[in-house]
N, C-alpha and C positions, 0 to 999 in steps of 0.2 A: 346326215346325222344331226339330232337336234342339238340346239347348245345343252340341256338337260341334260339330253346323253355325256358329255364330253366325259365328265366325271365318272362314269361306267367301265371299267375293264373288261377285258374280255373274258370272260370265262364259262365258256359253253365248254365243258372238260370232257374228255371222252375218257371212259371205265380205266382207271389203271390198274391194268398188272400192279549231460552235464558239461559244460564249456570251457578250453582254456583257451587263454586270451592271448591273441594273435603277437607273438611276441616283437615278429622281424617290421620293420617300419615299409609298408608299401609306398609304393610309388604313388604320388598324387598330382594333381594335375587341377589350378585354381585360375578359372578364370575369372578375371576382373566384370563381375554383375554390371547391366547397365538398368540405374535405377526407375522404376516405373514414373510414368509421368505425372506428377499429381493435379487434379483438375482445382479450379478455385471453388469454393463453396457460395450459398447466397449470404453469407454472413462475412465474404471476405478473405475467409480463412482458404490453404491449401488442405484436399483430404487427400487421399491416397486413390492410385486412379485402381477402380475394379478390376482385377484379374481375371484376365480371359484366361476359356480350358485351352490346357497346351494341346498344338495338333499334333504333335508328333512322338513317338512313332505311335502310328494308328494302331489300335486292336481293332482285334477280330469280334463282332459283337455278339454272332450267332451263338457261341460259344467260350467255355473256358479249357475244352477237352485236349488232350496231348495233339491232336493232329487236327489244327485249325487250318480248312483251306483257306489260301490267300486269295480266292476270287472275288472277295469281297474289301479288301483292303485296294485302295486307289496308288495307281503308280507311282513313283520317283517320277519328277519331271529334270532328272538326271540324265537320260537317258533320253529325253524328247525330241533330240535335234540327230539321233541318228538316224540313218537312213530305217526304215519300216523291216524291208528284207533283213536287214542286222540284226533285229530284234526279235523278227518272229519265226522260231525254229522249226524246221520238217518236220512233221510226224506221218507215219509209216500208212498207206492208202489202208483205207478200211478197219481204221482203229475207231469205228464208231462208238460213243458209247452207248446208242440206242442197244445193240445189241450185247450188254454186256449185265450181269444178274446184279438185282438189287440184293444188297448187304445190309445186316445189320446195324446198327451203330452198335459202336463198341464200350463198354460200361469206363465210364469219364475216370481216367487216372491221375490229371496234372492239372494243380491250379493256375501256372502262371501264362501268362499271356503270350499268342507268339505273336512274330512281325517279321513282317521282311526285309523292317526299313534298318539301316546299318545304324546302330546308334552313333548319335551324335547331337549336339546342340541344337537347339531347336531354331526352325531358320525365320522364324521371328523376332527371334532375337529377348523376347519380354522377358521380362525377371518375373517368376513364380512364387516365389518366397524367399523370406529372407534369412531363418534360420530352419535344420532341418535336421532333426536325429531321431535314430530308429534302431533297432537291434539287428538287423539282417536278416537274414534265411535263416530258417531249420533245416537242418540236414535230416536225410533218415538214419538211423541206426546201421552198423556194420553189420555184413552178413557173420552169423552163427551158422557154422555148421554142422548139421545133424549127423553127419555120420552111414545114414543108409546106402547104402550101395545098390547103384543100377548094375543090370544085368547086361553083357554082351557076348553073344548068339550061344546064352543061358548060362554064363560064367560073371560069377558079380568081380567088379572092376574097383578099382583103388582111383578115390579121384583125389586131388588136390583142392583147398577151400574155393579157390575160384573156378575150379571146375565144376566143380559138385553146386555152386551156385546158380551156373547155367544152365546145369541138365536142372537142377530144381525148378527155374523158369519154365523148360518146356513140358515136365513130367504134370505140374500143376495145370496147363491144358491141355489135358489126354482126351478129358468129353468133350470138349469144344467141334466147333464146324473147322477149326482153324486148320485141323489134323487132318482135313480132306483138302487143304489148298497146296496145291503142288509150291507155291512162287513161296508161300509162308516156310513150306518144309525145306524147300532152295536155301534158303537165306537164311535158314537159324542151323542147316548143315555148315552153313562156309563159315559163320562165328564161330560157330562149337569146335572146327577145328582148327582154327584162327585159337583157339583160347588152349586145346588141348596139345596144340602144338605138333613139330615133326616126330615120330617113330614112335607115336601113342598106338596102345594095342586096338583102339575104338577108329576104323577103317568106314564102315559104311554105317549111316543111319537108318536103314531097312534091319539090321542086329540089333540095336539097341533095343532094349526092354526098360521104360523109366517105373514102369510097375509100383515095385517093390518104393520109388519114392512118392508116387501116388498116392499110395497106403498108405503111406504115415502121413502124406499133408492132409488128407480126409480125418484120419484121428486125430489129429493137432486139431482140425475145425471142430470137429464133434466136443470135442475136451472142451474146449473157448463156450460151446453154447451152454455146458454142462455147469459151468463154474456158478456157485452162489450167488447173488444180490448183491450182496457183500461186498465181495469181490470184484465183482466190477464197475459196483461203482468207485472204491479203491482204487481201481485202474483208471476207470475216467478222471479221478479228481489229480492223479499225479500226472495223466496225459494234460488235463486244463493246466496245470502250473506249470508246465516246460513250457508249453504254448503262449504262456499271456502276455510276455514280453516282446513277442515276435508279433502280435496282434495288432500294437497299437505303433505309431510314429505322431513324432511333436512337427508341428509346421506353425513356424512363427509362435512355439508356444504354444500353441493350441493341438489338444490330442487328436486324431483322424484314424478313422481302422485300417488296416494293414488288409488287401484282401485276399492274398497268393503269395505267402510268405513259406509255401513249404518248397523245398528241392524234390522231385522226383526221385523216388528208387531204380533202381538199374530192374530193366525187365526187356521181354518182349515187344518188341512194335506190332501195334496193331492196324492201326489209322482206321482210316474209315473207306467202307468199300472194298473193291478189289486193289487197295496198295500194294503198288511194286516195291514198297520196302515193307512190307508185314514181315514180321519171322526175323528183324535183322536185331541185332543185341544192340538196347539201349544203355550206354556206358554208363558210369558214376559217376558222379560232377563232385567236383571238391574245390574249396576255397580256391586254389590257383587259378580256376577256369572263371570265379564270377567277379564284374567291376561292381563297384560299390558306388554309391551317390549320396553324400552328406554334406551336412553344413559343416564351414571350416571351425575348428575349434574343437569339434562333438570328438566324445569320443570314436575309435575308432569298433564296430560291431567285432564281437567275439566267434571264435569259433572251435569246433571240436577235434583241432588237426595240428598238435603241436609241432614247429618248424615249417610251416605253409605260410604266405601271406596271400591275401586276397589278391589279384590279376593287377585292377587297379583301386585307386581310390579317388573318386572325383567328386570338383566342389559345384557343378553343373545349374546353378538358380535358373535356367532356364527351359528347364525339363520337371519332367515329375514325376519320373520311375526311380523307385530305392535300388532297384540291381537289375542286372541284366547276365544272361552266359549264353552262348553257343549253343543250341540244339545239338546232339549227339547224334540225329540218327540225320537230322536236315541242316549239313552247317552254312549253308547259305541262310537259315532261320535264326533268330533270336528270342530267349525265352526272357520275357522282363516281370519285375514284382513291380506292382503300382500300390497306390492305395485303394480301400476298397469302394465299392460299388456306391454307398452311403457316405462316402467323405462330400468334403465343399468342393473340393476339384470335380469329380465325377456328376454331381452332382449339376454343376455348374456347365460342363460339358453338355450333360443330358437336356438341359434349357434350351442349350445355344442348337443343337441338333434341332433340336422340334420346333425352334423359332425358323432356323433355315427352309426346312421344310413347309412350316406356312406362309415365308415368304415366295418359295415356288409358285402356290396358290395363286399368288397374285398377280405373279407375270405368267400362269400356264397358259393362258390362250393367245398370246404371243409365240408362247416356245411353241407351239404347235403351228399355230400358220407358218412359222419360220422351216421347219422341219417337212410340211406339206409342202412347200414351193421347194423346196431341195427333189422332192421327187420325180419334178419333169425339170433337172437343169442339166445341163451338156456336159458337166464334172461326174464322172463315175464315182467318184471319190464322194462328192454332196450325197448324191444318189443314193449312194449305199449309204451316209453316217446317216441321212435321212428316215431310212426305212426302219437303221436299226436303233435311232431313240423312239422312233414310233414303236417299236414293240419293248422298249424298258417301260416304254410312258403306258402304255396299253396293259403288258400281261405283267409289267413288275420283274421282268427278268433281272439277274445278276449282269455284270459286264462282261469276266471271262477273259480272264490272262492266258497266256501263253506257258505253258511246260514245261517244265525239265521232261528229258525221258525216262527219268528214274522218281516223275509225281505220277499220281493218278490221273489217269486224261478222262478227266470233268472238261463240261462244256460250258459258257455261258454265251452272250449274244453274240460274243463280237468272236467268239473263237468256233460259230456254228458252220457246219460242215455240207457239202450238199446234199448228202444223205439224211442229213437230222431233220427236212425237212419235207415234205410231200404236198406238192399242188395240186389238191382234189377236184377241182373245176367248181364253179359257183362263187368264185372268191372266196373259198374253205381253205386252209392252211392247216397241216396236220404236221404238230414239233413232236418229235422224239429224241430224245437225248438224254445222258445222265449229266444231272447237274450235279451240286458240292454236295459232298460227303456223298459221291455216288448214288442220290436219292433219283432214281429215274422219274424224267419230267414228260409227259406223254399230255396233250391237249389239241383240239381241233377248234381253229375259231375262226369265224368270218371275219377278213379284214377288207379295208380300204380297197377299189380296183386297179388304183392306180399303184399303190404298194403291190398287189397281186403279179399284176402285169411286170414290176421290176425285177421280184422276184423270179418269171418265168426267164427272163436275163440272167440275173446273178446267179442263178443253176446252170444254167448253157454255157455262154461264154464269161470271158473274164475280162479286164480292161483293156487288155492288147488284142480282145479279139482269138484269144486260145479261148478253144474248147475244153471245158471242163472235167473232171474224174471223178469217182467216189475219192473222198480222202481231203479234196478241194476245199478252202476254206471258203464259205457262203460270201460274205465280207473279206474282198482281199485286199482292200484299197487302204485298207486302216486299222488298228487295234485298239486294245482299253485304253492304252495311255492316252494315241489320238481323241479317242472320246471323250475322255476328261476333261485333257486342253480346254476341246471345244467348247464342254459346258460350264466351263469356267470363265468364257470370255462372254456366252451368255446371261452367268451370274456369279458374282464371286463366291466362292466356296461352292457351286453346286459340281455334284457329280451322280454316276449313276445310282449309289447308295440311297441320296438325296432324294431320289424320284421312287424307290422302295419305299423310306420313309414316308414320302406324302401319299406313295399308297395306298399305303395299308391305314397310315391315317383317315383322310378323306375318307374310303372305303367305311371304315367300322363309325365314325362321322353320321355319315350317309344313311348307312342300314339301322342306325339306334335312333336314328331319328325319322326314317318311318317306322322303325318300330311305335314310337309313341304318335305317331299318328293316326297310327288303325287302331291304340289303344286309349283313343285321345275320350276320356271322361269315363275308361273304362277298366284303368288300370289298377284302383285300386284293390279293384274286384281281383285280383290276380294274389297269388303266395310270392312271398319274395323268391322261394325257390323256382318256382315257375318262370320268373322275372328274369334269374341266374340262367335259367336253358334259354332262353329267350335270347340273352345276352352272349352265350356260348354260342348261339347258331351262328353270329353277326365274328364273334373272333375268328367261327371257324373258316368262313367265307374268306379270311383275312391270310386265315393259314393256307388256305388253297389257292389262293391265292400266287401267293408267294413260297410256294411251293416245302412246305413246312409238313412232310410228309413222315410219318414213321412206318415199319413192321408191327404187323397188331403184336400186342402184349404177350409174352408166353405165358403170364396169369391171369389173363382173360377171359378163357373160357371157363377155368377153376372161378372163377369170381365170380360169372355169369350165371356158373349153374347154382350157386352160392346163394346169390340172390335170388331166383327163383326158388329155391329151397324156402327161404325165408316168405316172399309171396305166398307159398302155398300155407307154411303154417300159419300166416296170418288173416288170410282165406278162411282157414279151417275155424280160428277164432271168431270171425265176424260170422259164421254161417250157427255157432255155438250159442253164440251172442243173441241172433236175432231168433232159435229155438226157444232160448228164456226171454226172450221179451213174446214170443206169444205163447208162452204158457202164464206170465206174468199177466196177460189179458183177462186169461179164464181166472184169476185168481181170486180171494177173496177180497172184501169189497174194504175193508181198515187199512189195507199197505198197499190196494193194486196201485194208486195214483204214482206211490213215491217209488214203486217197485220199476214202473214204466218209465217215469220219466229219469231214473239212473239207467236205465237201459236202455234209452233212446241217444243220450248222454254218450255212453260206451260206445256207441253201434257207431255214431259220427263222428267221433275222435278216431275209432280204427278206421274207416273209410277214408281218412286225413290221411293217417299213418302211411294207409296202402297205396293212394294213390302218390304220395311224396317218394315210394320207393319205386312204385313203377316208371313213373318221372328221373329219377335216378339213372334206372337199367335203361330206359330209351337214349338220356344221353349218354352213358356210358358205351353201349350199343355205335349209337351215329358218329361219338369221336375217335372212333379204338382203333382210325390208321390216319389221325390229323395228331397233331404237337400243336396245341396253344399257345403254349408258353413263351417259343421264340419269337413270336410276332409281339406279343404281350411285354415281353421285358426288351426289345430290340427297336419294335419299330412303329409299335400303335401309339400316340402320345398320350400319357397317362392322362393329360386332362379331362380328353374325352372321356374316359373311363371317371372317375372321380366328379365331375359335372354331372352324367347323367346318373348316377349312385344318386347324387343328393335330389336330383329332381324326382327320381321316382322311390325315394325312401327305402333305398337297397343297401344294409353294412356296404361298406367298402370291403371291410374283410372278407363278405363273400367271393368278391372277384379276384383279391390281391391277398395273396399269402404274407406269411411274417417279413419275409426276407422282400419281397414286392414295397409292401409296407415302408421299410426304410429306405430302400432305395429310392423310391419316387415321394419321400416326406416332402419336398420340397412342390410338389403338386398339389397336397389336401387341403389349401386355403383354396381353391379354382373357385369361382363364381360358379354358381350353379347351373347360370346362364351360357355358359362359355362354346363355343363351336368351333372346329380348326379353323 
């Protein structure tokens, strides 16, 4: 391979399938700040030393959705000195997930963050700020209830308000796919009667009929779309003013958005994929369950729960999440409110990521000879960590924790099995497996033959010389945490995430700059919309990358036919168009000049028109089972994006939406020259 190549992934992919105020005093808990270091200035003077993004607890970056997998979050080095076997739990032979059906994603319920990391101080120790007040969470509203009665084996039933609340949960997805999952239907039987208690006349869930409260949540919708202008913007505007105080927090003074400031409602769990808790009752959270993080002095945030006090109250300067609670349905998770996305902290974060990542750049062909000599050393353990950052470095894969057996069993590198894999001969490697949020990962790619040849090992036997099963873990010698470590003594701060990011970086780098090479003294001859698909083929590469895959659209095909609907009548006008311009030919001889050349006029402005819509539908067409987005806002460094906008005279706003826009404000000075 040449050095040119190196930069290349592999991706020869085969077909895929109103408030009152907390009265009681909480507990709080102030530790003594230790003050940031100040640097001297050239003038003498001490300034204040710049604040680093706090690391901890990590988010999930993929997403903000209730059910963030943690395969992407890096381990506690808590747990690093235990033995491997103590950490990594059995799972049952032939839980492939090659063989298990791609799922929808589940329409995004929860803003706030999860994490697996146990809160706590941050173990750097740095002071973040020095003063810190914010309003808290928003609660949702009590349940109201309606009153309508479910029917049981066709006799309607008397519920109690928290009962009637549950069956409302499940009655409102009766059309769903949900009602065809056995594990979903399992698990919202054992709440429902967990909540309706012993000697309830409601015996099996195969009787029950939520019908009759179906009916009325369908007219409650219809009603809601039916209301005046008026009206709802009356509603918006008293929704914006409950909300605006919760939106914003002072740090040091200075306002900063707030960006997951709401609590969830109690509902059904869906997660993503085939979850072994789909179907289980997500509880209500209430002031006692959330801690709090303020600056001393501030008031203390209100809430709508008189006689409750908040869990705790902490003066924490070395973190930067305003609250945290307990997950209801995962309490080994934690749900935290940060600030939002556009604050200086995140902000600040997003730099320091994208800097790490092109500092990889710099020692990548190091880390790779490094990793290449591991594959013929006498350590089973080199051997294998060997192979398996050759394929983070190569296809961009995820690292791939270990399970509960009440998570989804997703796959990543280190947790690959020997079935997820297939040695086709020729030095072909054929991965099948379900990655996070159950998106199955299916690719064929010619590797190294010296990786080949270890792998036909690490399928067979294992380090003791056992023969291996379906079920076997590919890598038994080590897991995510191991991998971490390792690439930490590598580089500081780097990990598997790290080598996503220079991914997808590099990668869309790469492609945008041949783009302008084949376009080179030819571009401007191009529409900027042209320039946009152009620029979408290279994100897409990015998303396929990194496995950023969705289910096409269920308004897809309504929109496809949508557009060609439009094609056609605009067809119909340009064929109308060019009948009057040659009758405008034969015409008399005082207006034919002016008559033609407004019809000539006409006839190329629509030919503009049509061709910008057929341009449209073609990419609409080629992206309609890739997500942009998440590589976009995750892990392509906006410079690149931004740099080459201004080089080839393309809005920014074409590529970066509003919200895009202010999160990555602090990219739009880039030199226009600028390359990872």
């Amino acid at each position: 391979m040449s050095d040119s190549d190196d930069d290349i992934p592999l991706m020869k992919r085969a077909t895929a399938a109103a408030p009152a105020s907390a009265k009681a005093t909480p507990k709080s808990t102030k530790p003594t700040p230790k003050p940031a270091a100040a640097k001297p200035a050239a003038n003498g003077r001490s300034t204040p030393a710049r604040k680093k993004p706090e690391p901890e607890p990590e988010e999930d970056d993929e997403d903000d959705s209730e059910e963030s997998s943690s395969s992407e979050s890096e381990s506690d080095d808590s747990d690093s000195d235990k033995p491997l076997a103590a950490r990594r739990k059995s799972k049952s032979p032939g839980a492939s997930g090659a063989k298990r059906k791609r799922a929808t994603t589940p329409k995004k319920e929860s803003t706030a963050k999860r994490s697996k990391k146990e809160p706590g101080s941050s173990k750097s120790g740095q002071v973040m700020w020095k003063t810190l007040r914010h309003a808290g969470v928003l609660f949702p509203p009590e349940y109201e209830p309606h009153g309508v009665k479910m029917l049981y084996d066709g006799k309607p039933v008397e519920l109690t308000p928290d009962q009637e609340e549950v069956a409302t949960m499940f009655a409102v997805m009766k059309e769903t796919d949900y009602m065809n999952k056995k594990v979903f239907l399992d698990n919202f039987w054992e709440g429902f009667k967990e909540v309706l208690g012993k000697g309830h006349v409601i015996k099996d869930l195969k009787k029950c009929d939520f019908t009759p409260i179906y009916d009325w949540h369908m007219a409650q919708r219809e009603a809601k779309k039916n209301i005046s202008k008026e009206e709802k913007d009356r509603t918006k505007k008293e929704k914006d003013e409950k909300e605006a105080k919760y939106k914003v927090a002072y740090v040091d003074g200075r306002a900063e958005p707030v960006g997951n400031f709401r609590v969830e409602p109690p509902g059904l769990f869906r997660g993503r994929g085939e979850h072994p808790k789909m179907g289980k009752i997500k509880k209500r959270v209430y002031p006692r369950d959330i801690t709090i993080n303020i600056g001393e002095g501030e008031p203390v945030p209100e809430h709508p729960y008189p006689g409750q006090t908040w869990k705790e109250v902490k003066h924490d300067h070395t973190v930067t999440w305003l609250a945290y609670w307990k997950d209801t349905i995962s309490t080994k998770d934690y749900k935290y409110v940060f600030l939002g996305a556009t604050s200086t902290f995140k902000a600040d974060s997003d730099l320091a990521k994208y800097e790490k990542a092109r500092k990889l750049k710099d020692i990548i062909v190091d880390v790779r000879k490094n990793y290449e000599r591991d594959w013929d050393s006498s350590d089973q353990k080199k051997r294998q960590m060997g192979v398996a950052m050759y394929f983070i470095d190569k296809l961009a894969l995820r690292a791939g924790h270990e399970k509960d057996e009440d998570e989804a069993d997703t796959v990543g590198c280190c947790t690959l099995k020997v079935e997820n894999i297939e040695l086709m001969g020729d030095n072909k490697v054929k991965f099948d497996f379900l990655g996070k949020d159950s998106i199955r990962y299916e690719n064929v790619v010619e590797v190294d033959p010296r990786v080949y040849k270890n792998l036909e090992k690490f399928k067979r036997i294992d380090h003791t010389g056992k023969r291996k099963q379906q079920g076997d873990q590919l890598f038994e010698t080590f897991d995510a945490q191991d991998l971490n470590k390792e690439l930490k003594n590598i580089m500081d701060g780097l990990s598997v995430k790290v080598f996503r990011t220079y991914n997808a970086s590099i990668v869309l780098d790469r492609l945008l700059s041949e783009w302008e090479e084949t376009k080179k003294g030819n571009s401007t001859a191009q529409t900027v919309d042209q320039k946009k698909v152009d620029y979408d083929i290279a994100n897409k590469e990015v998303a396929i990358l990194c496995n950023h895959q969705r289910s096409v659209p269920k308004t897809h095909t309504n929109q496809m036919e949508k557009i060609q609907e439009k094609l056609a009548g605009m067809n119909k006008e340009l064929a109308e168009l060019e009948d009057e311009l040659r009758a405008a030919q034969k015409g008399k001889a005082e207006n034919k000049k002016a008559n033609v050349d407004s019809l000539h006029s006409k006839i190329e402005k629509k030919k503009q028109a049509i061709a910008k819509v057929e341009l449209q539908a073609r990419s609409k067409e080629d992206l309609k089972t890739v997500a942009l987005g998440t590589s976009k806002i995750n892990y392509m460094d906006p410079r690149i994006t931004v740099a080459w906008c201004k080089r080839n005279e393309v809005p920014i706003e074409k590529i970066f939406n509003k919200s895009l826009l202010a999160k990555f404000n602090w990219a739009m000075d880039v030199d226009p020259t600028f390359r990872f």
